[in-house]
C-alpha positions as CSV (number, residue, x, y, z in Angstrom):
1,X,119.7,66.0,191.7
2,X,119.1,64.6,195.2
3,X,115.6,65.0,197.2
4,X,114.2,64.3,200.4
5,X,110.7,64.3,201.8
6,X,110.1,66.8,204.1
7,X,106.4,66.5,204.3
8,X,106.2,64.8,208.1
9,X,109.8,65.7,208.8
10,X,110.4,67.3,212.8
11,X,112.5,69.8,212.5
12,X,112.5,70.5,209.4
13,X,114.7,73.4,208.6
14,X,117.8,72.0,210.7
15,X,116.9,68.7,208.6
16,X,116.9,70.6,205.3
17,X,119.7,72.3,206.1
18,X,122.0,69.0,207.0
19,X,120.5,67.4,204.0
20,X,122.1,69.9,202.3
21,X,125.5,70.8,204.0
22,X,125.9,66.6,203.4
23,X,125.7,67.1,199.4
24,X,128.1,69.7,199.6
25,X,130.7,67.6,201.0
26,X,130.1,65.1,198.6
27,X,130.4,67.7,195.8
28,X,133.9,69.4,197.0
29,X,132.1,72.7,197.9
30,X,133.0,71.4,201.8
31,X,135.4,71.6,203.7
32,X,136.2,74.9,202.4
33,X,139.8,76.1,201.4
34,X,139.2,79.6,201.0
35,X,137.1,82.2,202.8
36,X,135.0,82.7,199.7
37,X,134.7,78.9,199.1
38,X,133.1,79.1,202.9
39,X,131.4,82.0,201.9
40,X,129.6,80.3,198.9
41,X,128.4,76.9,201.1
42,X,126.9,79.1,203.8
43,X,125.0,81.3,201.0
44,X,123.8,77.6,200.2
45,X,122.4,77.5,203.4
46,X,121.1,80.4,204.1
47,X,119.4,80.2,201.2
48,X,118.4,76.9,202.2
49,X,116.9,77.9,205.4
50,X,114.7,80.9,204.1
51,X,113.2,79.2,201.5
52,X,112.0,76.0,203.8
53,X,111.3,78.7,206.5
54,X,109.2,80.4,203.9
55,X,107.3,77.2,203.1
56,X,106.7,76.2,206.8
57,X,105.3,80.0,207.2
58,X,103.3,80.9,204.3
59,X,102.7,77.7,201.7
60,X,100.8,74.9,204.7
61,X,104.9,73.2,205.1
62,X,107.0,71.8,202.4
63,X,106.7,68.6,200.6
64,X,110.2,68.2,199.1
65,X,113.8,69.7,198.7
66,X,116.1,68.9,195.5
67,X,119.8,69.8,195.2
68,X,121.6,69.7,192.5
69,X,124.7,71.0,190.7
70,X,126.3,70.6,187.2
71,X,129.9,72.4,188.6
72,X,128.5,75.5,187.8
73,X,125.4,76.3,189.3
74,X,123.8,75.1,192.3
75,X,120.0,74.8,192.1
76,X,117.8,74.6,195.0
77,X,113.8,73.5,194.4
78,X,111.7,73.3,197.5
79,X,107.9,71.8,196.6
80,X,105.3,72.9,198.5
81,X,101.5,72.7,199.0
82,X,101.0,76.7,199.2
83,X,98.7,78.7,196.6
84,X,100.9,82.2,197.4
85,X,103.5,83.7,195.4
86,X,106.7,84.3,197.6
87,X,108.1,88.1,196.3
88,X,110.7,90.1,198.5
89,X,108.4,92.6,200.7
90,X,108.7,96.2,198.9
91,X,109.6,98.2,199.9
92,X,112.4,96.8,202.0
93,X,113.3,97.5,205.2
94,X,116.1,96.3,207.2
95,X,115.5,97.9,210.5
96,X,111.8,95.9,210.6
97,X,111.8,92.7,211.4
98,X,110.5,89.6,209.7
99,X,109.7,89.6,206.0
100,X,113.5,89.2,204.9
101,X,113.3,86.2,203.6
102,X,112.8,86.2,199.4
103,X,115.1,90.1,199.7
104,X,118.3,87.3,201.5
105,X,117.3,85.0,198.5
106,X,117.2,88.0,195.7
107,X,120.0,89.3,196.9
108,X,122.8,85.9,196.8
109,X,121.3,84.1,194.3
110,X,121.9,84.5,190.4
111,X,118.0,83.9,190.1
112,X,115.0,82.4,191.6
113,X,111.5,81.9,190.6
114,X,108.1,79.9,191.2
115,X,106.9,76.8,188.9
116,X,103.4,75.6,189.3
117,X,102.0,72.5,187.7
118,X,98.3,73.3,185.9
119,X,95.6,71.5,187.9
120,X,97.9,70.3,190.7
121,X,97.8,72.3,194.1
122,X,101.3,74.1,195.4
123,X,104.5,75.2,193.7
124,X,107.8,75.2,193.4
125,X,109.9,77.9,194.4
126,X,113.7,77.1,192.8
127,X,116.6,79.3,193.1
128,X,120.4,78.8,191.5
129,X,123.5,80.0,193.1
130,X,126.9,80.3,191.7
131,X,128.9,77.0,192.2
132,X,132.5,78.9,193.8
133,X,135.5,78.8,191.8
């Protein structure tokens, strides 16, 4: 699992999203050899960016993003000081803009959820993608 503070980070999303693009060379998933190999990574990142950009919007900014993958799954865990529970707006709709964020994450991850430690203040808002084949 690798982490870094993004508490009183600039930029934070484009530093997120490096943070992460860097692990996934280091882990094979970059460069890409196929389309859906490149495919996968930018799901990553996507994924990535709305769940940091979700933090920065609604939960007062995140605190931390993990990484990690066991060759199978990637798992993504941003920490953030927020009391809110992200959900994909319902009902959707893709014509109106804004509010897309958790419906990208539903929709390329094999699950995602929120973990909140009793007595502490924020969350964690995790999701796990399929490592490609």
């Amino acid at each position: 699992m690798r982490r870094i503070a993004l508490g009183s980070a600039s930029g934070i999303v484009p530093l997120a999203r490096d943070f992460t693009r860097q692990a996934l060379y280091d882990w094979g998933w970059l460069p890409a050899a196929t389309a859906d190999r490149r495919a996968a990574a930018e799901d990553v990142l996507l994924v990535v960016s709305e769940l940091v950009t979700n933090a920065c919007l609604h939960a007062e900014g995140p605190e931390e993003l993990r990484v990690g993958c066991d060759g199978k799954v990637l798992r993504l865990e941003v920490t953030d000081r927020g009391a809110g529970q992200p959900a994909p707006r319902t009902p959707h709709r893709a014509g109106r803009p804004g509010g897309h964020g958790m419906f990208i994450v539903q929709r390329l991850c094999l699950d995602w959820g929120v973990v909140r430690v009793p007595g502490a203040p924020g969350k964690t808002v995790w999701a796990e993608l399929a490592a490609p084949e």
